[in-house]
C-alpha positions as CSV (number, residue, x, y, z in Angstrom):
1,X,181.5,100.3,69.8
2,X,181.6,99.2,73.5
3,X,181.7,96.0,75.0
4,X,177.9,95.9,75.6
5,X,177.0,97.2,72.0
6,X,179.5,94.1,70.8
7,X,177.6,91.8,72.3
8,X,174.4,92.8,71.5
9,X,175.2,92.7,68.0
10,X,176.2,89.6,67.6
11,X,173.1,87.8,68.9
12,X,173.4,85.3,66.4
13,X,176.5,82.9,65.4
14,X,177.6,79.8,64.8
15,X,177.6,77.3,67.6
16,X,181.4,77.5,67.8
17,X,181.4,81.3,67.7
18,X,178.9,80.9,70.8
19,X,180.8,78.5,72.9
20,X,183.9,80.7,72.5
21,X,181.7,83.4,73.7
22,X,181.1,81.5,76.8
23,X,184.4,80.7,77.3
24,X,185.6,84.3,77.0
25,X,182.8,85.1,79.7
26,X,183.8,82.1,81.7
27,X,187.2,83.0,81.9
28,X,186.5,86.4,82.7
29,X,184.3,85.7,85.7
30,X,187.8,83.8,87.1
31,X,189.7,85.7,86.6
32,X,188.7,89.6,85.6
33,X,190.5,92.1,87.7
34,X,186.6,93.2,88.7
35,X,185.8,89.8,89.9
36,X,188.8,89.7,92.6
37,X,187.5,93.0,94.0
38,X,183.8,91.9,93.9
39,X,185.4,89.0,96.0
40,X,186.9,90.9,98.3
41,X,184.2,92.9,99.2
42,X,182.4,89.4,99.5
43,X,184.4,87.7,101.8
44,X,185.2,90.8,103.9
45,X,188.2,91.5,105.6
46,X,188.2,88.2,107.6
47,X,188.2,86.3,104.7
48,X,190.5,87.9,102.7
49,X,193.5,85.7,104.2
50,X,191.8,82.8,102.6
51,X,191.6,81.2,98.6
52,X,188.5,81.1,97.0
53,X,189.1,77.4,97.1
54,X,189.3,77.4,100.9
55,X,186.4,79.2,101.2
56,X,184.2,77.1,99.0
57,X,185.5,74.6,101.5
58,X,184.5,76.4,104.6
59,X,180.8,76.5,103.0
60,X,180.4,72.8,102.2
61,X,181.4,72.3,106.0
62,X,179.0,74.5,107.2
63,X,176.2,72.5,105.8
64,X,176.5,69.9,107.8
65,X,177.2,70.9,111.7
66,X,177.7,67.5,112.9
67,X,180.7,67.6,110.8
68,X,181.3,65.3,107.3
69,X,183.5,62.1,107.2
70,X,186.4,63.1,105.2
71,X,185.5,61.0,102.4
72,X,182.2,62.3,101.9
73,X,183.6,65.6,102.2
74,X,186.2,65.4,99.1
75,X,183.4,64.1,97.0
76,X,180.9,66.9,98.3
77,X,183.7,69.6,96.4
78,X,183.7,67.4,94.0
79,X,187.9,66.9,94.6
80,X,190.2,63.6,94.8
81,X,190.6,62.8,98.6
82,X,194.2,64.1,99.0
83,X,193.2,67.7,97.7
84,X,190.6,67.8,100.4
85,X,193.2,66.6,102.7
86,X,195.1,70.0,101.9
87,X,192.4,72.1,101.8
88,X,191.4,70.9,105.3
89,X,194.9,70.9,106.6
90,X,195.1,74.7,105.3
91,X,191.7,76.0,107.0
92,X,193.0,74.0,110.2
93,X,196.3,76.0,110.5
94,X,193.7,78.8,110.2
95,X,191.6,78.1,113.2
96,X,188.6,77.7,111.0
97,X,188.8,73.6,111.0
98,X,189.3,70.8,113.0
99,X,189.0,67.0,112.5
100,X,188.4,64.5,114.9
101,X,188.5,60.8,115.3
102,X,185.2,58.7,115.4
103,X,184.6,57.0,118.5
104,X,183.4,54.2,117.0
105,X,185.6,53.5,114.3
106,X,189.4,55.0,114.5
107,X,190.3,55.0,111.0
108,X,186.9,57.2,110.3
109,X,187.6,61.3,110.5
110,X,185.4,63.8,110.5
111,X,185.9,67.4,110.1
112,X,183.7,70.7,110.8
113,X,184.3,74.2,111.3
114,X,184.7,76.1,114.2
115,X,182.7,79.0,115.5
116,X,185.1,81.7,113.8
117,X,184.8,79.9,110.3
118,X,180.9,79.6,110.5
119,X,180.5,83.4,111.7
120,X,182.5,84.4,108.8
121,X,180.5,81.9,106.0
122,X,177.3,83.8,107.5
123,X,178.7,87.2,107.3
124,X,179.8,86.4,103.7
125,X,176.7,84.6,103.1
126,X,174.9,88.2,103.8
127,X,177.3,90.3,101.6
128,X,177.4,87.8,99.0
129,X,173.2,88.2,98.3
130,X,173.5,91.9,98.5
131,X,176.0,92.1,95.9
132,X,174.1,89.2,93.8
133,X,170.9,91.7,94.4
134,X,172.7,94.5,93.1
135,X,174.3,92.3,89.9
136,X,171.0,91.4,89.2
137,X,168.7,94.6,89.3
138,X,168.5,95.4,85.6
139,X,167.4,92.1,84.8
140,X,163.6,91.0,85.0
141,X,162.2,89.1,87.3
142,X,161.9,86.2,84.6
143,X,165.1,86.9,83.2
144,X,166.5,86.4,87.0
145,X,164.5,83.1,87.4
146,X,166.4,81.8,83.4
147,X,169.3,82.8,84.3
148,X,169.6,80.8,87.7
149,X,168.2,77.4,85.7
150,X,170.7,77.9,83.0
151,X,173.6,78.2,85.3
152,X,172.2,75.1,86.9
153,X,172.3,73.3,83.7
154,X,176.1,74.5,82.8
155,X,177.2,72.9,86.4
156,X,175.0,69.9,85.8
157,X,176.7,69.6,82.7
158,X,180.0,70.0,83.8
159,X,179.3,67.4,86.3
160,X,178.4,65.0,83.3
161,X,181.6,66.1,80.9
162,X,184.0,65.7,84.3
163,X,182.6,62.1,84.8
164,X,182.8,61.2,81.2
165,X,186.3,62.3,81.2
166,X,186.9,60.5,84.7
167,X,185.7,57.5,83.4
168,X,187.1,57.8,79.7
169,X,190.8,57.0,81.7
């Protein structure tokens, strides 16, 4: 029987057998082999030179053209300041980066992207809904529209474990 005949056939399960599931599915959607070319066809040939990690920064930046203070910036990817540090320092090596120095206050740093980095998040942006489309296509329109809140959920709820666990130490 075939992967999607497995899964339909076990529909049902304990809650453990379920989260192990998800896990399995989880990990797969890191790191399958399918994913990284999905990803590649994604972020195109421009953005190929870049980690997924760097890229996720390069979006968070684009949201805000004015720029984003460096603090607010590490707690917008959700990282400790000194990660956001690196990633910034990476996509500034890059050309798709820069920081500057407030005006007002010296010690305050902003960052935003540049031209080349906010061409390539809309370029992406446009490949990444076509693919999504296509991903999507055999499900209903419904099924679309639960599957979207239930990922919301999972991140909301990772956001609620990570804190827990942040605060536990």
């Amino acid at each position: 029987m075939g992967r999607t005949g497995r899964r339909r056939a076990d529909r049902t399960g304990t809650d453990r057998d379920l989260a192990l599931r998800i896990a399995r599915s989880w990990r797969e959607l890191r790191r399958g082999a399918a994913v990284a070319r999905l990803r590649a066809h994604v972020v195109g040939p421009a953005g190929q030179t870049i980690e997924q990690a760097q890229f996720d920064a390069l979006e968070i930046l684009t949201s805000r053209p004015d720029g984003w203070r460096m603090t607010d910036f590490a707690d917008a990817m959700r990282v400790e300041p000194s990660t956001a540090t690196r990633a910034i320092d990476r996509l500034e090596a890059a050309g798709l980066a820069e920081r500057t120095r407030s005006t007002d206050d010296k010690r305050v740093v902003t960052v935003q992207v540049t031209p080349a980095a906010r061409q390539l998040v809309r370029d992406t942006h446009v490949r990444r809904v076509a693919v999504m489309q296509e991903l999507l296509a055999s499900f209903s329109h419904e099924e679309r529209v639960e599957f979207a809140e239930f990922l919301e959920r999972f991140v909301t709820s990772i956001d609620h474990l990570a804190e827990s666990l942040r605060n536990a130490t």
